[in-house]
Every structure is written in C-alpha cells, then in structure tokens.
ZAMITOR-569179 format. One record per residue (C-alpha): residue number from 1; x negated, y negated, z negated. Coordinates in Angstrom, 3 decimals. Layout:
<NUM, <X, Y, Z>>
...
END
This chain:
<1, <-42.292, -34.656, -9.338>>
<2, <-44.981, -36.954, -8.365>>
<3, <-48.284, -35.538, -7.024>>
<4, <-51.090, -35.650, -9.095>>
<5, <-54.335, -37.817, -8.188>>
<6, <-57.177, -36.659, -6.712>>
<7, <-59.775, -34.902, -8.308>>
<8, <-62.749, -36.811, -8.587>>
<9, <-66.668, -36.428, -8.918>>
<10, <-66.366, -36.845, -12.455>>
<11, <-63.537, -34.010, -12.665>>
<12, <-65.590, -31.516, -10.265>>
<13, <-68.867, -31.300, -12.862>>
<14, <-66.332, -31.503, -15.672>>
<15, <-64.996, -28.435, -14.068>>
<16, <-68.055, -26.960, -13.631>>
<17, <-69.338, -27.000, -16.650>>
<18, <-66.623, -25.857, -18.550>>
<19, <-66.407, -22.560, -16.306>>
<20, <-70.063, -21.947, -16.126>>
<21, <-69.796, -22.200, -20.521>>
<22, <-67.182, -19.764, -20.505>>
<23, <-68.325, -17.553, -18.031>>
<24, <-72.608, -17.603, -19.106>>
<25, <-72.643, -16.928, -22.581>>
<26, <-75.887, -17.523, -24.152>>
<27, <-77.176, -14.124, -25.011>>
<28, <-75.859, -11.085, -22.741>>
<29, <-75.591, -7.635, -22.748>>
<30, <-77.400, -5.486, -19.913>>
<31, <-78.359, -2.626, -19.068>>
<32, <-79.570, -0.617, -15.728>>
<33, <-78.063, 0.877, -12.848>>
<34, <-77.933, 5.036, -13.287>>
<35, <-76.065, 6.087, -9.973>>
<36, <-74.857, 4.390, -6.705>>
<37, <-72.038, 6.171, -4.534>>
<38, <-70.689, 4.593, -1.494>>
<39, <-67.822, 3.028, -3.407>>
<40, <-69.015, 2.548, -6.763>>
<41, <-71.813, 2.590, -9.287>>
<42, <-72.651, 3.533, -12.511>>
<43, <-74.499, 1.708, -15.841>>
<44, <-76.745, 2.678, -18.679>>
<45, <-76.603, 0.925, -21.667>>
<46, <-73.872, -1.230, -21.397>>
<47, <-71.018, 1.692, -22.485>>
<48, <-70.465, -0.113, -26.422>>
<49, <-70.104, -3.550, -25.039>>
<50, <-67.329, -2.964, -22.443>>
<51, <-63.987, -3.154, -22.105>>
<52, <-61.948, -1.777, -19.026>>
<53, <-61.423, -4.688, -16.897>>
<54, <-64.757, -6.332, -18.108>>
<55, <-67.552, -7.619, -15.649>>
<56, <-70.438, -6.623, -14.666>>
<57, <-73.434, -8.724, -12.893>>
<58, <-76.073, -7.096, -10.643>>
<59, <-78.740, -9.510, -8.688>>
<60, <-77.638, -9.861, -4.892>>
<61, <-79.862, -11.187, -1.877>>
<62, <-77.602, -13.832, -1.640>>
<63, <-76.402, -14.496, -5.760>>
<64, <-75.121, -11.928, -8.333>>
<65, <-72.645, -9.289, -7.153>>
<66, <-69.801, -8.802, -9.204>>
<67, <-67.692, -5.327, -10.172>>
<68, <-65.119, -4.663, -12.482>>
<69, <-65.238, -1.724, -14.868>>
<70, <-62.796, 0.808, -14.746>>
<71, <-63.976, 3.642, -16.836>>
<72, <-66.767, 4.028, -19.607>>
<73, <-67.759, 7.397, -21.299>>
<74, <-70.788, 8.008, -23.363>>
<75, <-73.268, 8.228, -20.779>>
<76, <-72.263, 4.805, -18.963>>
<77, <-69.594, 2.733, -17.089>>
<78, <-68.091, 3.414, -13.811>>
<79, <-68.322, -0.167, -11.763>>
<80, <-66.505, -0.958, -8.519>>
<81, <-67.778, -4.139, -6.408>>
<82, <-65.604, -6.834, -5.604>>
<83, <-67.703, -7.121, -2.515>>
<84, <-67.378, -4.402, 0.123>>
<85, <-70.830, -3.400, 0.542>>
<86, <-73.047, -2.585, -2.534>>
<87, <-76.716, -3.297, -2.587>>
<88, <-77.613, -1.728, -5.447>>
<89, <-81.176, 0.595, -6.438>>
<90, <-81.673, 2.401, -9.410>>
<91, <-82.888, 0.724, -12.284>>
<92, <-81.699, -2.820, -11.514>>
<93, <-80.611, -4.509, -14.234>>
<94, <-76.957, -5.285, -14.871>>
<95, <-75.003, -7.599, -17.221>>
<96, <-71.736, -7.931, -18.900>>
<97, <-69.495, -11.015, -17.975>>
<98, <-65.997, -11.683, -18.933>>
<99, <-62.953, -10.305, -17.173>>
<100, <-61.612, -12.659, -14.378>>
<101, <-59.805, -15.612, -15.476>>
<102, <-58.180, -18.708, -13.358>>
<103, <-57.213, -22.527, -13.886>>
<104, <-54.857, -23.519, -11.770>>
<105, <-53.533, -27.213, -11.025>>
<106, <-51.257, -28.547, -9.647>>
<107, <-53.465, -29.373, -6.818>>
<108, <-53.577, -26.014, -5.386>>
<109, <-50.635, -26.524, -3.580>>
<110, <-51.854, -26.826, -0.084>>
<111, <-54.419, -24.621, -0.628>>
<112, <-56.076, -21.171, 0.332>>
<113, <-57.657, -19.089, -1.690>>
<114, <-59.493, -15.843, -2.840>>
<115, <-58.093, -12.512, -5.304>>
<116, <-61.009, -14.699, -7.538>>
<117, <-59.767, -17.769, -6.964>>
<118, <-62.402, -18.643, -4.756>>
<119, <-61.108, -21.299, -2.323>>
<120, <-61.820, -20.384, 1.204>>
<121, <-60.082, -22.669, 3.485>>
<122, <-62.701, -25.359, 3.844>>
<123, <-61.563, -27.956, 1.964>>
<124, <-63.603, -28.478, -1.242>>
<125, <-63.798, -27.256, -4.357>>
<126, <-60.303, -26.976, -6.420>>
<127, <-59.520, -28.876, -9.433>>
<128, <-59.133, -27.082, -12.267>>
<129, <-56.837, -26.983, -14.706>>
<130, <-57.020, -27.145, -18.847>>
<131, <-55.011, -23.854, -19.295>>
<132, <-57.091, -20.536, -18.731>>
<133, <-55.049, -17.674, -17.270>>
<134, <-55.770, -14.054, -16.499>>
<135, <-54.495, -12.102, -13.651>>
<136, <-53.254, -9.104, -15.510>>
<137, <-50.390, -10.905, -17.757>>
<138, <-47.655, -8.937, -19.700>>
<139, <-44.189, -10.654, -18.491>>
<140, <-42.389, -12.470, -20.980>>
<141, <-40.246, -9.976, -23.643>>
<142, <-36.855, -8.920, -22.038>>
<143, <-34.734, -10.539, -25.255>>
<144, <-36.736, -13.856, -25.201>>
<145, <-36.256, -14.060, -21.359>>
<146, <-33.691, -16.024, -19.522>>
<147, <-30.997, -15.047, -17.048>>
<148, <-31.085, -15.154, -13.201>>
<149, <-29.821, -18.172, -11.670>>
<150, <-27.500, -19.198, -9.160>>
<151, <-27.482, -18.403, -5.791>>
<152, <-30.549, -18.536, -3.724>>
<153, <-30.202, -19.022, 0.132>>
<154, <-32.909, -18.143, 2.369>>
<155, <-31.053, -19.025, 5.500>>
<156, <-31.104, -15.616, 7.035>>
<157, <-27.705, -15.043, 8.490>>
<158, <-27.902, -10.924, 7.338>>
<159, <-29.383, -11.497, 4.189>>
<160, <-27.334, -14.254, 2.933>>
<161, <-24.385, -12.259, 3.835>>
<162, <-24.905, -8.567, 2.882>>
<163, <-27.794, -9.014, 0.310>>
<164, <-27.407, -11.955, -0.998>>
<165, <-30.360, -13.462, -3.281>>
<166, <-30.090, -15.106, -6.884>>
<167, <-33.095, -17.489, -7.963>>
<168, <-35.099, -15.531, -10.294>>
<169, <-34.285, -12.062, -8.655>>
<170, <-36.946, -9.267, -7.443>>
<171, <-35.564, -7.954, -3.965>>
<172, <-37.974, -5.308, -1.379>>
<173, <-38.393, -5.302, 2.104>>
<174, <-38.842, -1.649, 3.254>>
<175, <-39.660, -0.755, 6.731>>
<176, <-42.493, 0.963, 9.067>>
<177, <-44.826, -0.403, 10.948>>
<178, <-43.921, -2.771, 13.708>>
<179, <-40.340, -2.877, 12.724>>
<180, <-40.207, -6.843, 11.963>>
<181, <-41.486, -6.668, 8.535>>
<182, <-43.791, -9.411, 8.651>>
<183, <-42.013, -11.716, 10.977>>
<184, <-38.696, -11.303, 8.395>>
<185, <-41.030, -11.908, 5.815>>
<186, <-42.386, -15.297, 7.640>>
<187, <-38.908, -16.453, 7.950>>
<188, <-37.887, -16.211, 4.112>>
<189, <-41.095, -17.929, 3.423>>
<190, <-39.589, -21.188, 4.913>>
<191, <-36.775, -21.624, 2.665>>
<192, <-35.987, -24.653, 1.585>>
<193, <-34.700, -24.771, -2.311>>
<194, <-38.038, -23.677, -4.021>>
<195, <-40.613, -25.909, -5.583>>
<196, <-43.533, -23.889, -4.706>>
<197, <-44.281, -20.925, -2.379>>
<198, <-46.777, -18.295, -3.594>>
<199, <-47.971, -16.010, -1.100>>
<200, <-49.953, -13.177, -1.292>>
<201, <-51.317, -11.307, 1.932>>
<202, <-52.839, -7.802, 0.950>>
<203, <-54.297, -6.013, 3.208>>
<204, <-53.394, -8.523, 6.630>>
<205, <-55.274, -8.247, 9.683>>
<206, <-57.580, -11.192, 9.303>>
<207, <-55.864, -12.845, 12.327>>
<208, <-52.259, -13.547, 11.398>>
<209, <-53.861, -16.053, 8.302>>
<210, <-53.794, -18.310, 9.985>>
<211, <-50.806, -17.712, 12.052>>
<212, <-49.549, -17.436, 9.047>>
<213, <-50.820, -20.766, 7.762>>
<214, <-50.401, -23.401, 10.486>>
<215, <-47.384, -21.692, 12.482>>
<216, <-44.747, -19.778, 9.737>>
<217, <-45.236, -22.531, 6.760>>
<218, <-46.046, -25.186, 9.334>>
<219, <-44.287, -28.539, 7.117>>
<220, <-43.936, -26.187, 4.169>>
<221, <-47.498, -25.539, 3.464>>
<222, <-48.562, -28.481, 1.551>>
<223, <-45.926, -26.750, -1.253>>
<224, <-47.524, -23.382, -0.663>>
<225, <-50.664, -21.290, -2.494>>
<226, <-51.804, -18.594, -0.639>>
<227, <-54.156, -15.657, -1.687>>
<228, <-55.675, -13.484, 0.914>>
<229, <-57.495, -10.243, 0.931>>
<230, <-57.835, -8.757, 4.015>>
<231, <-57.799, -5.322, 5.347>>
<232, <-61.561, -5.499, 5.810>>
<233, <-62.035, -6.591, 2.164>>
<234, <-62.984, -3.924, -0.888>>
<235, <-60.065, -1.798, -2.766>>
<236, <-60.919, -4.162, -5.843>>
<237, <-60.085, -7.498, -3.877>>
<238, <-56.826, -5.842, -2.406>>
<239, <-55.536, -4.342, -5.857>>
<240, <-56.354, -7.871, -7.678>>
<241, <-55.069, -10.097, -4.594>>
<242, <-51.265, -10.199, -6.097>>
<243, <-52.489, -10.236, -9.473>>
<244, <-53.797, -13.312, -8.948>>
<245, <-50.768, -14.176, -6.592>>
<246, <-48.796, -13.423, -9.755>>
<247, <-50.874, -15.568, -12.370>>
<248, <-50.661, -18.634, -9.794>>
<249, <-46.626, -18.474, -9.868>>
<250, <-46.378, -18.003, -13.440>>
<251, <-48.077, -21.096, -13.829>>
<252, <-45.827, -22.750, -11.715>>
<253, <-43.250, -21.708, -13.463>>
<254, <-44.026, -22.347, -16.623>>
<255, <-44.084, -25.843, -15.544>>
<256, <-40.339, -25.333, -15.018>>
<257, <-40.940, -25.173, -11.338>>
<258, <-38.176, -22.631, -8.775>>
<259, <-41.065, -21.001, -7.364>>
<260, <-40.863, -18.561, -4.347>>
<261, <-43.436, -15.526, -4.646>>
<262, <-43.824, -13.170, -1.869>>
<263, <-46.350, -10.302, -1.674>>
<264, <-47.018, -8.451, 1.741>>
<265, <-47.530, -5.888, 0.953>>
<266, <-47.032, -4.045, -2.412>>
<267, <-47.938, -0.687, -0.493>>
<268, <-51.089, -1.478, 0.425>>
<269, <-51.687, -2.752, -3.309>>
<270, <-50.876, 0.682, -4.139>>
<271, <-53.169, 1.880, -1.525>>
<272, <-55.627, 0.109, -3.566>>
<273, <-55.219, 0.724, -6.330>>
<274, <-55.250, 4.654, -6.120>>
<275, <-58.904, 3.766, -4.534>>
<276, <-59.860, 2.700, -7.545>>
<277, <-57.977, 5.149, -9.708>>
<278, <-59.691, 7.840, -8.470>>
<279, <-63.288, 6.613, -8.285>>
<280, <-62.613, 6.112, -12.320>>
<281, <-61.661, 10.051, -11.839>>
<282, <-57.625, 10.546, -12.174>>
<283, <-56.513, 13.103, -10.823>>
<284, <-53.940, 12.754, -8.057>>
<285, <-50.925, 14.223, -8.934>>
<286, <-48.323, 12.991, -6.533>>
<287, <-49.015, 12.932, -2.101>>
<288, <-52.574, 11.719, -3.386>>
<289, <-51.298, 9.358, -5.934>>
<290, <-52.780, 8.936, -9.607>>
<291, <-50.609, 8.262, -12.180>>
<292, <-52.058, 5.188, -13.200>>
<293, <-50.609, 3.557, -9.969>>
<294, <-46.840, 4.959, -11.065>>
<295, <-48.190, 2.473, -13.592>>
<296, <-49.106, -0.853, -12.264>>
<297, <-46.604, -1.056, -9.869>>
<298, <-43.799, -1.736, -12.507>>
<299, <-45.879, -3.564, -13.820>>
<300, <-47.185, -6.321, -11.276>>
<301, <-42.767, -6.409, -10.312>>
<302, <-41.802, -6.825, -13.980>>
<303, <-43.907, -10.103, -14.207>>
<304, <-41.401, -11.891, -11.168>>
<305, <-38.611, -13.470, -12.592>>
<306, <-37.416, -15.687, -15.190>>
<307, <-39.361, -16.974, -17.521>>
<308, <-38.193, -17.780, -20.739>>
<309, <-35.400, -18.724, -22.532>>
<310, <-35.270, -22.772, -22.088>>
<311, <-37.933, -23.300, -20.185>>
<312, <-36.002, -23.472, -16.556>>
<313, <-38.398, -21.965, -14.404>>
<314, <-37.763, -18.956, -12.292>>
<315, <-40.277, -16.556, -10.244>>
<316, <-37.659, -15.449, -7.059>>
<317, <-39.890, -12.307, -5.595>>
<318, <-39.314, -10.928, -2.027>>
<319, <-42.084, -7.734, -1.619>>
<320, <-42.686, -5.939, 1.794>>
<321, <-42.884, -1.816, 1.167>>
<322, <-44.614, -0.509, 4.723>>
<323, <-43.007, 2.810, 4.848>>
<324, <-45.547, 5.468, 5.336>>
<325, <-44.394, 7.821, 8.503>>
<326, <-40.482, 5.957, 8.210>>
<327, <-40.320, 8.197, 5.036>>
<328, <-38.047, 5.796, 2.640>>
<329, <-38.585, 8.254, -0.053>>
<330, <-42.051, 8.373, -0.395>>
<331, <-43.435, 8.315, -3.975>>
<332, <-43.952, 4.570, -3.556>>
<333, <-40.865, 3.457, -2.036>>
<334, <-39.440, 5.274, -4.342>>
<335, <-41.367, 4.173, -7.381>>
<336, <-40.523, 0.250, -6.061>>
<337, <-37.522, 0.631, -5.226>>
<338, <-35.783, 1.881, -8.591>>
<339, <-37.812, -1.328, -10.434>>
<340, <-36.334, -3.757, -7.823>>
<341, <-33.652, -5.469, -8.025>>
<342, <-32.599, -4.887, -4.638>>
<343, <-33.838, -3.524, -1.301>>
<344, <-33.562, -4.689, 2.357>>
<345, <-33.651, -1.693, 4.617>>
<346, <-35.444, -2.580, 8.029>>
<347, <-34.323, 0.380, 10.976>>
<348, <-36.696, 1.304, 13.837>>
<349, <-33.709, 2.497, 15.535>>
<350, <-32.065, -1.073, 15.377>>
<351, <-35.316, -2.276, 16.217>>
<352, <-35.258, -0.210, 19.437>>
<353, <-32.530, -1.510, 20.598>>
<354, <-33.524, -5.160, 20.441>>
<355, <-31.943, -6.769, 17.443>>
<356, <-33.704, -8.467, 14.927>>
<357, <-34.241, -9.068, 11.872>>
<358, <-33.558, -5.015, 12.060>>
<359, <-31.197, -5.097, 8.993>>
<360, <-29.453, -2.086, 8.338>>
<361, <-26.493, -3.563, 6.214>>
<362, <-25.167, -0.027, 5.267>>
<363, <-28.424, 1.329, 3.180>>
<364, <-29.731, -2.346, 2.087>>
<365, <-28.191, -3.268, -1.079>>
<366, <-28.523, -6.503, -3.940>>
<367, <-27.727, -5.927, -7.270>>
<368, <-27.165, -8.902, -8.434>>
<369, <-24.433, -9.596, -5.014>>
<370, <-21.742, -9.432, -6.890>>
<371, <-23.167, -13.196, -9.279>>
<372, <-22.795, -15.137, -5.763>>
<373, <-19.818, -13.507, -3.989>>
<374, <-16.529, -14.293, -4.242>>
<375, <-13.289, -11.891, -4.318>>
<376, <-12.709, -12.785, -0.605>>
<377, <-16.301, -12.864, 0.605>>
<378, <-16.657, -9.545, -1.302>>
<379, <-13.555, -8.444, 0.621>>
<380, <-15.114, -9.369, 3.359>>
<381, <-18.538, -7.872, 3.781>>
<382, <-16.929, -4.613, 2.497>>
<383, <-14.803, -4.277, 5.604>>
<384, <-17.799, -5.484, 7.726>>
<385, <-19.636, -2.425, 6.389>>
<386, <-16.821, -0.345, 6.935>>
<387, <-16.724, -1.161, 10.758>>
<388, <-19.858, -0.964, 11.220>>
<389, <-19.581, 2.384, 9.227>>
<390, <-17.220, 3.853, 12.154>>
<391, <-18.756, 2.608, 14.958>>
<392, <-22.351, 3.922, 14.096>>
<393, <-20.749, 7.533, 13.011>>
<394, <-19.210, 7.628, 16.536>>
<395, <-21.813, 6.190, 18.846>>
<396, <-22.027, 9.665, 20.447>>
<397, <-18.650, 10.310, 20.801>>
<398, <-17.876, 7.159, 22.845>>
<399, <-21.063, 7.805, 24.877>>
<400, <-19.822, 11.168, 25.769>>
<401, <-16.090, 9.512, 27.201>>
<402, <-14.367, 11.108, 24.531>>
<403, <-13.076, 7.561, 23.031>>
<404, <-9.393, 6.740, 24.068>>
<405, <-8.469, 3.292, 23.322>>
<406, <-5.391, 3.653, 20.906>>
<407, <-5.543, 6.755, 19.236>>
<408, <-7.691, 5.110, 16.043>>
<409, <-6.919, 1.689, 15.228>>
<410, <-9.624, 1.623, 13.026>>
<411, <-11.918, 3.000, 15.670>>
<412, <-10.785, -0.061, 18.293>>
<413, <-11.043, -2.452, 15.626>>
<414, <-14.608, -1.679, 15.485>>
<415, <-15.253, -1.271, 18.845>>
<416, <-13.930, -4.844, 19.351>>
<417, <-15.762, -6.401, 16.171>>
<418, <-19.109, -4.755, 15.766>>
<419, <-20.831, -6.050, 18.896>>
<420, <-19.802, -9.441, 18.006>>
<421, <-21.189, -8.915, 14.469>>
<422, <-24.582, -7.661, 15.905>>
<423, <-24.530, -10.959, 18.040>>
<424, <-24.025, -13.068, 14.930>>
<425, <-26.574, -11.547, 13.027>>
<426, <-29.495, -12.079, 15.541>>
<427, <-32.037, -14.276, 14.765>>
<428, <-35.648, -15.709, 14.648>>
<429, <-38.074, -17.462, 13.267>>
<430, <-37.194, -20.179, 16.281>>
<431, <-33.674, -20.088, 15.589>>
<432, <-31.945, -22.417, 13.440>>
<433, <-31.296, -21.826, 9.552>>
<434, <-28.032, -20.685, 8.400>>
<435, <-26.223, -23.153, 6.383>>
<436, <-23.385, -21.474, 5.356>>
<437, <-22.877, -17.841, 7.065>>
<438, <-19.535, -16.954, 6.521>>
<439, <-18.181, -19.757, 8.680>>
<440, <-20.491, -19.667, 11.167>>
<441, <-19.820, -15.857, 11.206>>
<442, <-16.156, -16.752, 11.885>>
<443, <-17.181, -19.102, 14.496>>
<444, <-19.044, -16.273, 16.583>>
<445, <-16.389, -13.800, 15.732>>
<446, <-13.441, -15.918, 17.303>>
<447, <-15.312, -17.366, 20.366>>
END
C-alpha cells in the first residue's frame, strides 16, 4: 500500500475550515457557571440543550477551556475539564459545543498525538481525513462480524508457545507493579505481521514516551499512532485516551488493514473513569467502584477485533491490567479478565528470581490456543505444564534434602527438564525474535 502524498497548504485551510464549520455553529447555546469544585463545575441554563457526552466552552487566559458533560438535572449540568486545572468564577459564561469527534488519515502513521487528537510531537498539523469518527463507537453486531484469523506471532518465545495469539483476538497482560509489564508490553509492540500499531499510553510517567517512541518502536514507528495521556493529565484525558486509541484502529481497519492495538493500561482507564463517575454522583458500590465503570470496560474491549464480515480487517488487542496490591481478583481484573479472550499472568515471584518476561505458564491461558496448535504441539505444551506443575509443587521438598533421585520418575524428569525450559524461555527486548519456538525450544532442550 503506497503512502499517501503530503498534505499541502491548500489541504491544511481545507482542513481547517471544515472543522472550525462543524465544530462553531452559528448560533450557540450558553449559559453561566453556578458552582466550581476542585474537579468539576457546574452550569445554569444550558440543562435542555445537552446531551451526556456534549461540550461545553468556558473563556481561558490562554483560549476556551473545554469539559465534557457527564450529568444534567433540572438545576444544571455537571462539567469535568479536559484540562487539569480549572479557572473558572461564577457567572462566566459557558457554551455548548459538539461531543469530540476525529478524522484520521492515513498520514497519522508516524505520528503522536493527544486523547483529542491534538498532535503533540512537533511536527505540524495532521491531515485530516473526509470520514468523521467519534471516540465512543458501538463495535460492529456479533452476527455481522467476522471470525478471528490465523495465527498471530509476536515473537515471544513464552507467548507463542503457551498462549498463543490469533489475529483479531483480545488477550490481557496482568501483573503488579514493577513485574515487567511494560517492558513485555514494549516487546509485543515490535511485531512484525501488522499493518499498523495503535498505541495507547494511559496514565505513563511522562518519561518513558519517549523511550517509548525512539527506543521500543525504533524502525517500527513510522507504522505506529500513538495517543498519550499522562499520569499528570486530568481523569477526562485518561478515561478518553483509549477511546480515541480505539477510534484510530478502527479506522485502520476498516481500511482492511491487520492492525495491532495495545492499551497500557486498561486499569488506570478504570481509575479514570470511576473519577469521573463519581463527580457525576454514582455511588460506589464495589472496593470504590461505580457501576458505570463495570460498564465501559466491556465496552472499550468489545470494540477490538474483527471487523466485519468481508471487509478483511482485524483489530489484534494486547491490554496491560496493573494488579492493585498482586490481588488478581480484584473487581477489575476480574471484570477484564472474563471479557478477554485470554490472559497472560506476569509472577513477582518469577520475577524475583531473575527470569523474564515473568510468565507464569500454569495460570496464563488463550482461548483461542487450540485454532493454532497442533495435536503434537498441544501434546506438547501440556506435558511442559505438567513438569513444570511438579517441580514448582515440590520446590520445598527438594530444598529441604528430602528429594532422592529415583524414587519419582516423574519428579527426575522434571528436575532434569524444567531448568532448561526456564533457560529457553528467557528473553528481552535485546534478544532476538523467535521464529519458530518449538524448534528452537528443542534446540535448547537437547544442548
């Protein structure tokens, strides 16, 4: 696929003027600002003229600052700023604008951008394209949309053998913090049979962006769209960051394009979003949680995937769950993991002891495994687990000198297997990609 020319002067005020005639209408609705808390604000007179997820405008020192509605009664609507601070004084006038909407080109690619869209890496303004999109899509109707593909390999030697990946499929990460997470994450982000690579950092420390950027895509960014919110940024920037991640990839897809869509991570998009659940005044009903976010999490997951029937695309999703307290069944993890369609179970225990990526094999699972194996390879990885099985279960028995080589042939054929399996499965983000695991798996196992 050929790229497409550059935009030109002529395209840039084209651009321009069609967003600025759908986003300034010619007569708007305002009204006044009635309250200001530190996270939100509330407006008079604008309550029969919005919609949830509407706009509203409010005159900045430096241009109009923008909030989304998220609840209207009677007496007014509840607003929460896209930007972190608000500078706002009773009485200032407000004014309705349309929900957030994006046009994207196939000229993003390469790019850096916003949860608005907003580019933000210094190079220019972005084309944009004739379609309009919104962030918050439905996902195509489950009988009008296509199967999962074949397989998908993202040239991690313990993925691509115990959790093996179809295009199209929706697989978590789970882990704490400072288990290898991110790092695992950077290394799936290089694979190498995708199209496009749509990734979406919620919540990041500002400084690994650019780590991110320049060192993990490195050759691969020029087919790569990134949306950032940082830590530092408001709840509203963080709960529409893979939103918009989401919109970009569909796009891409639609075009009949394999796209690769990671989000890291869904659990601070939770974290988010229950910020802004409760300043529109849910009640929290699980750990803190308000229902609506039991909500939005399916789904934001449910739009990954195929898309539909004929068109050829596919939206492969890998999403990092940071484990709150190493608690795998918190009400997130929990909520994610029963809409995935697979998890990968990071271990700070394994990660103690050195080995990374810190895979557990025997609690990370793929549903859709059984599409790419075959009988023997199945055969295989079940007597791997097995092994690995009996040597775990009687780590303290063999430290304690109670293991007699001989008395359980299983037992020996694990002790003489699994720490040549744990070799093999080591790896980096410096190390080599795996071609085709299984033999090179035999290769380490028999020198």
């Amino acid at each position: 696929m050929s790229p497409p020319p550059p935009a030109t002067a002529l395209d840039r005020l084209a651009d321009a003027v069609s967003r600025a005639a759908r986003e300034v209408p010619l007569v708007a609705e305002g009204g006044v600002v009635a309250a200001v808390a530190p996270g939100h604000y509330r407006v008079g007179g604008l309550s029969p003229f919005l919609k949830l997820g509407e706009r509203v405008a409010i005159p900045g020192p430096h241009g109009p600052q923008i909030g989304e509605v998220v609840r209207i009664d009677a007496d007014g609507a509840t607003v929460k700023p896209f930007e972190g601070a608000i500078d706002a004084r009773l009485e200032t006038r407000a004014w309705r604008m349309e929900p957030v909407s994006l046009q994207p080109d196939p000229t993003w690619k390469g790019r850096v951008v916003d949860a608005l869209g907003r580019p933000i890496d210094g190079r220019g303004d972005l084309r944009h394209g004739a379609g309009i999109v919104h962030p918050f899509r439905e996902p195509p109707p489950a009988m009008r949309r296509a199967r999962v593909g074949g397989h998908f390999r993202t040239g991690v030697r313990a993925i691509d053998l115990f959790t093996p990946l179809c295009a199209g499929q929706r697989i978590g990460v789970f882990a704490g913090s400072g288990v290898g997470k991110s790092t695992l994450i950077s290394m799936l982000a290089a694979a190498q049979a995708v199209d496009t690579v749509v990734i979406a950092l919620v919540g990041e420390r500002g400084r690994e962006v650019r780590e991110f950027l320049e060192e993990t895509l490195g050759t691969h960014r020029e087919k790569a769209v990134m949306v950032v919110s940082t830590g530092d940024e408001s709840p509203m920037m963080r709960r529409l960051a893979p939103n918009t991640a989401m919109a970009i990839a569909e796009f891409f897809r639609d075009r009949g394009e394999h796209v690769l869509l990671i989000a890291d991570s869904v659990t601070r998009y939770a974290h988010a979003a229950r910020d802004v659940a409760l300043a529109a005044g849910e009640p929290a009903v699980s750990r803190g949680y308000p229902p609506s976010v039991f909500s939005d999490l399916p789904r934001l997951l449910e739009r990954a995937g195929p898309g539909y029937e004929g068109t050829g695309g596919t939206i492969t999703g890998i999403f990092s769950v940071l484990v709150d307290g190493d608690d795998h069944n918190d009400p997130v993890a929990d909520a994610i993991r029963g809409t995935l369609d697979g998890h990968i179970v990071l271990e700070r225990w394994i990660a103690d002891r050195g080995r990374y990526p810190a895979m557990n094999p025997l609690t990370s699972i793929s549903r859709l495994s059984r599409k790419v194996w075959s009988r023997d390879e199945q055969a295989l990885v079940r007597s791997f687990c097995a092994l690995i099985a009996r040597f775990e279960e009687t780590r303290d028995l063999r430290l304690m000198g109670a293991y007699q080589q001989g008395a359980d042939p299983d037992l020996d054929r694990a002790v003489a297997v699994v720490p040549k399996l744990y070799d093999a499965l080591r790896q980096d983000p410096a190390s080599p990609k795996s071609e085709d695991p299984y033999r090179e798996l035999a290769a380490l196992l028999k020198g």
